[in-house]
N, CA and C atoms as an extended XYZ file, in Angstrom:
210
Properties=species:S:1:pos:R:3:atomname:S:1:resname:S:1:resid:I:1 pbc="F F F"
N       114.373      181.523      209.179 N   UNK     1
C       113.751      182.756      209.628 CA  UNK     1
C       114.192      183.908      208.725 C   UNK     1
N       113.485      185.108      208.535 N   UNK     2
C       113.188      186.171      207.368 CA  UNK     2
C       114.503      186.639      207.991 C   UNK     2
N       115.674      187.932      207.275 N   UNK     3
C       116.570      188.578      208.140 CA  UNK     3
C       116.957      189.725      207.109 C   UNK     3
N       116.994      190.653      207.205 N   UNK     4
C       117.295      191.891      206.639 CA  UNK     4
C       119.194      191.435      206.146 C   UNK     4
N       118.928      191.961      205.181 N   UNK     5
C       119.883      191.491      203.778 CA  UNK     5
C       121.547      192.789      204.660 C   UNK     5
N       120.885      193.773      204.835 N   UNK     6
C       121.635      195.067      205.335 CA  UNK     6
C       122.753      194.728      206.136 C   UNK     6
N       121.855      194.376      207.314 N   UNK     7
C       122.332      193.747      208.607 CA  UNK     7
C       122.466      192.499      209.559 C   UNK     7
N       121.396      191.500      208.710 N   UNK     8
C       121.369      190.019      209.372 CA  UNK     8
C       120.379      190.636      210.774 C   UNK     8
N       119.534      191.152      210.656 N   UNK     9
C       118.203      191.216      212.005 CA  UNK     9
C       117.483      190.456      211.410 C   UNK     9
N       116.777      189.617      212.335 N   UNK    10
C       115.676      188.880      212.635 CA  UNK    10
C       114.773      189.803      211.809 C   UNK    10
N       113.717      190.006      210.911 N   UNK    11
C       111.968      190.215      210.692 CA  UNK    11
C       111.289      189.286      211.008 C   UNK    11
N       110.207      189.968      211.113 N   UNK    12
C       108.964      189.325      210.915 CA  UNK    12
C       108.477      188.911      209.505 C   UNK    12
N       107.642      187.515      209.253 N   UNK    13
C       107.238      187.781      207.997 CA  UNK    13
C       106.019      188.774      207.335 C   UNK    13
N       105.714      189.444      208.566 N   UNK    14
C       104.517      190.756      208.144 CA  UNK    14
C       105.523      191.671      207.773 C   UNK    14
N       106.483      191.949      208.548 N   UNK    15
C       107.456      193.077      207.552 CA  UNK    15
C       107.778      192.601      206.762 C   UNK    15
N       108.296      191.428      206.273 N   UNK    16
C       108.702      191.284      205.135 CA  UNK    16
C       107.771      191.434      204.004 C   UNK    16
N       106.520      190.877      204.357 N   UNK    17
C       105.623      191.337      203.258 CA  UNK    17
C       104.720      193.052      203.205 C   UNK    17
N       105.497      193.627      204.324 N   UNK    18
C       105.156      195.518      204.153 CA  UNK    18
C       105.898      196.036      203.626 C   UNK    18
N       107.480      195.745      203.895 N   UNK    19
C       108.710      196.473      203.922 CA  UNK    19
C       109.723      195.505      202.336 C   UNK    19
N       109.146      194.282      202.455 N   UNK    20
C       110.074      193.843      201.894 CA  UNK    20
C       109.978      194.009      200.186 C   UNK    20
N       111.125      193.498      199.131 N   UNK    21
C       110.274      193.173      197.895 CA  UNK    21
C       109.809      192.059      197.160 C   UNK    21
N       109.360      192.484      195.964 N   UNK    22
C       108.634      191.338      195.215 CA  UNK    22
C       109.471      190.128      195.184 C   UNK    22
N       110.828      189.850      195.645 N   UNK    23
C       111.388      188.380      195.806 CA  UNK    23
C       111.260      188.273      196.776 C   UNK    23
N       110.632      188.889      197.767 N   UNK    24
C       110.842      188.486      199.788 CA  UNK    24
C       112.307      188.785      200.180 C   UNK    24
N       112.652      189.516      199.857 N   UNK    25
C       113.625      189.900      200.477 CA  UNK    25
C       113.378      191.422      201.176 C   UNK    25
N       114.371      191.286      202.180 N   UNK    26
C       114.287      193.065      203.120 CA  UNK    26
C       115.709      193.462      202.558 C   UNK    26
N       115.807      194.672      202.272 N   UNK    27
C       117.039      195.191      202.255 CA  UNK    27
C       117.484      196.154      203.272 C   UNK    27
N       116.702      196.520      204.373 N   UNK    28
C       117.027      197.512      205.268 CA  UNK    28
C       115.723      197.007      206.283 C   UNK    28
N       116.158      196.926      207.766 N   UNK    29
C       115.187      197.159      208.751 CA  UNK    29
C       114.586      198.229      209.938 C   UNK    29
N       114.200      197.866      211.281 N   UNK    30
C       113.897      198.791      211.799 CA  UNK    30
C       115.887      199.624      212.600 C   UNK    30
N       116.354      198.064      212.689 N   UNK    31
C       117.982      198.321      213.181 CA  UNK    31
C       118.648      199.206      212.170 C   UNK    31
N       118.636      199.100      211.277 N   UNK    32
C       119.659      199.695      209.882 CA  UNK    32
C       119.009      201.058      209.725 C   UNK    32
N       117.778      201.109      209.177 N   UNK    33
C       117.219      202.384      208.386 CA  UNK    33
C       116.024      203.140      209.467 C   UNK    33
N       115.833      204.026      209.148 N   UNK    34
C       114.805      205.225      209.702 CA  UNK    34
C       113.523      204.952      209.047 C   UNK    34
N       112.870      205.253      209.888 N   UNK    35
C       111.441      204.776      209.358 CA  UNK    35
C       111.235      205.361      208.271 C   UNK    35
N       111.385      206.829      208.091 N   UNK    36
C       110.937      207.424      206.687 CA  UNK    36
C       111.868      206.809      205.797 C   UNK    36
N       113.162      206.098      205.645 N   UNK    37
C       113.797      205.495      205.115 CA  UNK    37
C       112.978      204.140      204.606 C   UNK    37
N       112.023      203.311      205.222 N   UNK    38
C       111.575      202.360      205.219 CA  UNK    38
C       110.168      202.691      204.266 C   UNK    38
N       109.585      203.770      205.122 N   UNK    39
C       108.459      204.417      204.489 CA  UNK    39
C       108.298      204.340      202.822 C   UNK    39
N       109.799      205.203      202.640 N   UNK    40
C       110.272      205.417      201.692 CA  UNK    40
C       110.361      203.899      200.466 C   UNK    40
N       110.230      203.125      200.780 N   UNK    41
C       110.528      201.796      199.643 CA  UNK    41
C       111.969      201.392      199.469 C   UNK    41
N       112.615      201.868      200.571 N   UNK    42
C       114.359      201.608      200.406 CA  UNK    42
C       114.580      200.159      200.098 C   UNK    42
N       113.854      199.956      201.407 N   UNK    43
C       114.066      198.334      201.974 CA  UNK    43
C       113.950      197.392      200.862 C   UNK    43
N       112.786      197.220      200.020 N   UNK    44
C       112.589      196.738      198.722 CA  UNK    44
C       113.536      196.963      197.422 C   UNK    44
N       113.712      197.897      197.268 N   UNK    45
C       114.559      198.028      196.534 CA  UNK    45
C       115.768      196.894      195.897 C   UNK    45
N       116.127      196.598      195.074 N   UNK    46
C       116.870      195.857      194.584 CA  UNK    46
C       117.951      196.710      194.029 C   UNK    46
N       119.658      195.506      193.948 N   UNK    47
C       120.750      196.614      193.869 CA  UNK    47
C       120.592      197.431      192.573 C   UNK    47
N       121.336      198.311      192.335 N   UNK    48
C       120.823      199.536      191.137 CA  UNK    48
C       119.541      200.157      190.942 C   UNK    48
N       118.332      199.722      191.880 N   UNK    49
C       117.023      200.146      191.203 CA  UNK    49
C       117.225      201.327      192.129 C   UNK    49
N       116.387      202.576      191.539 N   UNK    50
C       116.417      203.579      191.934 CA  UNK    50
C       114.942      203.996      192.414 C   UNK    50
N       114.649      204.388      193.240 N   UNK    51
C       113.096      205.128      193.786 CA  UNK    51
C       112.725      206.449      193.739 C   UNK    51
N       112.662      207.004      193.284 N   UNK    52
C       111.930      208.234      192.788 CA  UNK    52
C       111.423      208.563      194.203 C   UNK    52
N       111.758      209.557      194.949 N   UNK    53
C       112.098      210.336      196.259 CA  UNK    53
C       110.783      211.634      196.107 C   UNK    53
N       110.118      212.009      196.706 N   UNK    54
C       108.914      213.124      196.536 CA  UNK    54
C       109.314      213.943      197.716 C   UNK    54
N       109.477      215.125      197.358 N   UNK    55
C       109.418      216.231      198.032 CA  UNK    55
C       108.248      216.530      198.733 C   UNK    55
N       107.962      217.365      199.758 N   UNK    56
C       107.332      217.754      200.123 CA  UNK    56
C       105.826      219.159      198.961 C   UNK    56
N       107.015      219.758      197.948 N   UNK    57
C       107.141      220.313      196.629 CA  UNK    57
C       106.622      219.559      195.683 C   UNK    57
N       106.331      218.015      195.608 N   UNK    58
C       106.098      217.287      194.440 CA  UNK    58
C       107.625      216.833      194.013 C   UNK    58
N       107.269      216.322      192.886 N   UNK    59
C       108.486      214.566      192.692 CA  UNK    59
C       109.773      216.103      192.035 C   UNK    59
N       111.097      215.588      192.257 N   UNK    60
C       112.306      216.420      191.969 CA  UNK    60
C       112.839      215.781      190.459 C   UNK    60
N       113.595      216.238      189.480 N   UNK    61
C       114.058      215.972      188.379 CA  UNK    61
C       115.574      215.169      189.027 C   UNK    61
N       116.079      214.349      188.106 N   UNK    62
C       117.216      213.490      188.859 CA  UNK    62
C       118.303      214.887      189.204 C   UNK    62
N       118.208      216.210      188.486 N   UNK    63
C       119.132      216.958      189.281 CA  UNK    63
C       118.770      217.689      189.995 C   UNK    63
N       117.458      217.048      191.007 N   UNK    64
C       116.894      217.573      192.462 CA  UNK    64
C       116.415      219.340      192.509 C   UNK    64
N       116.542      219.986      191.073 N   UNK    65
C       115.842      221.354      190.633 CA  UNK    65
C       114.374      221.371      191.139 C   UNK    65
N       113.361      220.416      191.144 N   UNK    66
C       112.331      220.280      190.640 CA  UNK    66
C       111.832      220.349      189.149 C   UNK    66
N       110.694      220.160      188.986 N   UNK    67
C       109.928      220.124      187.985 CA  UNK    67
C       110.835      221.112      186.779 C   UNK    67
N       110.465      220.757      185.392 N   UNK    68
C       111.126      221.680      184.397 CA  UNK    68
C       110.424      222.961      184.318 C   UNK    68
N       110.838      224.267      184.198 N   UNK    69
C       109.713      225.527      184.028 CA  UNK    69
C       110.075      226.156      185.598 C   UNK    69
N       110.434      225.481      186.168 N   UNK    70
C       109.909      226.373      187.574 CA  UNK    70
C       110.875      227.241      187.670 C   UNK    70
């Protein structure tokens, strides 16, 4: 049975294929993370990969300023 890598919860294999990534794995579930956390592509994520986070403002520069110019 599918189980979030985070915490060892039970998934489903429909979350795993919403939430999870391109190896089938979950890295975070509904127990561990916040939905906008999930929303977010956390769960997929693999160790070191990083996700590019969007503001409400549009996407932030890695030192969270925003955009260059502004």
């Amino acid at each position: 049975m599918p189980e979030c890598i985070n915490c060892g919860s039970f998934v489903t294999p429909s979350f795993v294929r919403v939430f999870g990534g391109n190896d089938g794995e979950v890295r975070g579930c509904d127990s561990c993370m916040t939905q906008t956390e999930l929303n977010s592509g956390i769960a997929a994520q693999s160790v070191g990969e990083e996700i590019p986070m969007e503001s409400n403002d549009g996407p932030t520069s890695s030192s969270g300023q925003g955009p260059p110019g502004l």
